[in-house]
C-alpha positions in Angstrom: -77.7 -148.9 -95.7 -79.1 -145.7 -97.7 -79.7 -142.5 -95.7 -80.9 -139.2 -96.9 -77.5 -137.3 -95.9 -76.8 -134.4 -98.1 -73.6 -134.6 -100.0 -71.9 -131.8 -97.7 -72.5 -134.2 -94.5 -71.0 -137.1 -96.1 -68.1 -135.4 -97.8 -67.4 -134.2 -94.0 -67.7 -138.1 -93.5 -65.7 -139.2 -95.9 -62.6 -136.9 -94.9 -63.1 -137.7 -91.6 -62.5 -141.4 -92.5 -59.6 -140.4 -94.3 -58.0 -138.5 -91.2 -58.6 -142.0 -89.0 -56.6 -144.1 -91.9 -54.2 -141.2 -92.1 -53.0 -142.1 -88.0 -53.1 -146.4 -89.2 -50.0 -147.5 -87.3 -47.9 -150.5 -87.5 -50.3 -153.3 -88.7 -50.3 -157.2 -89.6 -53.3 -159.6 -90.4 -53.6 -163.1 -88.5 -54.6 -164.7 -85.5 -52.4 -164.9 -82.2 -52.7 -168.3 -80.4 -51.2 -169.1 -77.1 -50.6 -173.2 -77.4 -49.5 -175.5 -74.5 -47.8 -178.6 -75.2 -46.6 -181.4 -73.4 -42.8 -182.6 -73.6 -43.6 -186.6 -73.3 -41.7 -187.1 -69.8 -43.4 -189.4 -67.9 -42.5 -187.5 -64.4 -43.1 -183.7 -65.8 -45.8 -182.0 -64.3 -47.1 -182.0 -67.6 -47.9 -185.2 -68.3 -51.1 -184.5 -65.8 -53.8 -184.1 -66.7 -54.1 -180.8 -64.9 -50.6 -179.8 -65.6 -51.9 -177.7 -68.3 -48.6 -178.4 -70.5 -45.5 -175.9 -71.2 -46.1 -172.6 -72.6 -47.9 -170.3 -73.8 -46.0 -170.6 -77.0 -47.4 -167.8 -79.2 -47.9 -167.9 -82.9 -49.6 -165.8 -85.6 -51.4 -167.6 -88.4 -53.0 -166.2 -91.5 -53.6 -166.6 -95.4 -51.1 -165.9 -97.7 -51.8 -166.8 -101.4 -54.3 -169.6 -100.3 -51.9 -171.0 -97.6 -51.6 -171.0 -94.1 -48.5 -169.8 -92.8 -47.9 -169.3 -89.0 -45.2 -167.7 -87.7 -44.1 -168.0 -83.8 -43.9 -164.7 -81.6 -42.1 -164.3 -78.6 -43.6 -163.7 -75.8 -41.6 -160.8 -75.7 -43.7 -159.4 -78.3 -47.1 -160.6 -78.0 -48.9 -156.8 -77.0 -47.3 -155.4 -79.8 -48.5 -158.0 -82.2 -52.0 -157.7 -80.5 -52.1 -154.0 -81.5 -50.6 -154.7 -84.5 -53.8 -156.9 -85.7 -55.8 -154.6 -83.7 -54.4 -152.0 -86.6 -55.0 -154.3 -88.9 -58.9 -154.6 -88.1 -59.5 -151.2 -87.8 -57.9 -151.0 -91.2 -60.7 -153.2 -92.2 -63.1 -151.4 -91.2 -62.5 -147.8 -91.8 -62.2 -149.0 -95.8 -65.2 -150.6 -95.4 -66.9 -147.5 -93.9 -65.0 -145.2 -96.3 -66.4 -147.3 -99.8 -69.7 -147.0 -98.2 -69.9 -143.2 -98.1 -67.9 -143.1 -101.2 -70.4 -145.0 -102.9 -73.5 -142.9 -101.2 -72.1 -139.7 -101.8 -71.5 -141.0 -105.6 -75.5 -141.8 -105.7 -75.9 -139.0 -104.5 -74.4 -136.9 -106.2 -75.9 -138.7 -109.8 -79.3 -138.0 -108.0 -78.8 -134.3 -107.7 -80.8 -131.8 -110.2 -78.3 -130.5 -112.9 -76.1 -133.3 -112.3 -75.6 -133.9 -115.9 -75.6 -130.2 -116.2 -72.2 -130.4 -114.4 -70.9 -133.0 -116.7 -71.7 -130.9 -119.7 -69.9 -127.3 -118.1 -66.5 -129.5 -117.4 -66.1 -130.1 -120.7 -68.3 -133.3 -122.0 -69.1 -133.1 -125.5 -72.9 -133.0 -126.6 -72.6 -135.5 -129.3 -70.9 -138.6 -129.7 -67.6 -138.9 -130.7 -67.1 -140.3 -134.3 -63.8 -142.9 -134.7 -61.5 -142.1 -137.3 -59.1 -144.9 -138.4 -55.4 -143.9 -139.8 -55.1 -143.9 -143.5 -54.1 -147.2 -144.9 -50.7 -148.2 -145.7 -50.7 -148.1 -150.1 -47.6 -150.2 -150.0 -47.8 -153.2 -151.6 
């Protein structure tokens, strides 16, 4: 996904992207599933086959540490656990977006005439650095 933006437009890029995760509210990974169960009586209008079952019953399931952990949510909270994972994707993606102009405006940058130039005026030596080892211990 290489353009040919100069570094200016995608420094103005980049801070923009770091204004929109700057106003990130509250956020949580996972999926929210709405499940509908069945209670097992016989004369429940459940136990049809169109009864659809009891519920929604809500719950939020995601990944931690290689596991699957689901927690229920009361229904009582459901919208604000749907932004809350809306949050969380957006999250996603403005990092996504903001390592990818990073990483252009780094090339870039490396790309631009005098760029080693610049390295040498902020204080970069001209020739390598030699390793000098502490004088040895003469105890015996």
């Amino acid at each position: 996904m290489r353009t040919t933006l100069d570094p200016e437009e995608l420094e103005r890029r980049r801070n923009e992207i770091r204004e929109k995760l700057a106003s990130i509210g509250d956020l949580r990974p996972g999926s929210l599933v709405g499940r509908y169960r069945k209670c097992g009586k016989p004369n429940c209008h459940c136990a049809t086959e169109e009864g659809g079952g009891h519920g929604p019953s809500w719950s939020l399931t995601r990944q931690v540490g290689g596991k699957t952990v689901t927690r229920i949510i009361p229904a009582s909270a459901v919208e604000q656990t749907r932004e809350q994972i809306a949050e969380y994707q957006r999250l996603r993606k403005l990092t996504g977006e903001l390592v990818d102009v990073s990483e252009e405006l780094c090339e870039v940058k490396l790309a631009l005439p005098g760029a080693s130039d610049e390295a040498m005026k902020k204080g970069a030596s001209k020739r390598a650095s030699t390793r000098r080892s502490s004088p040895k211990s003469k105890r015996l």
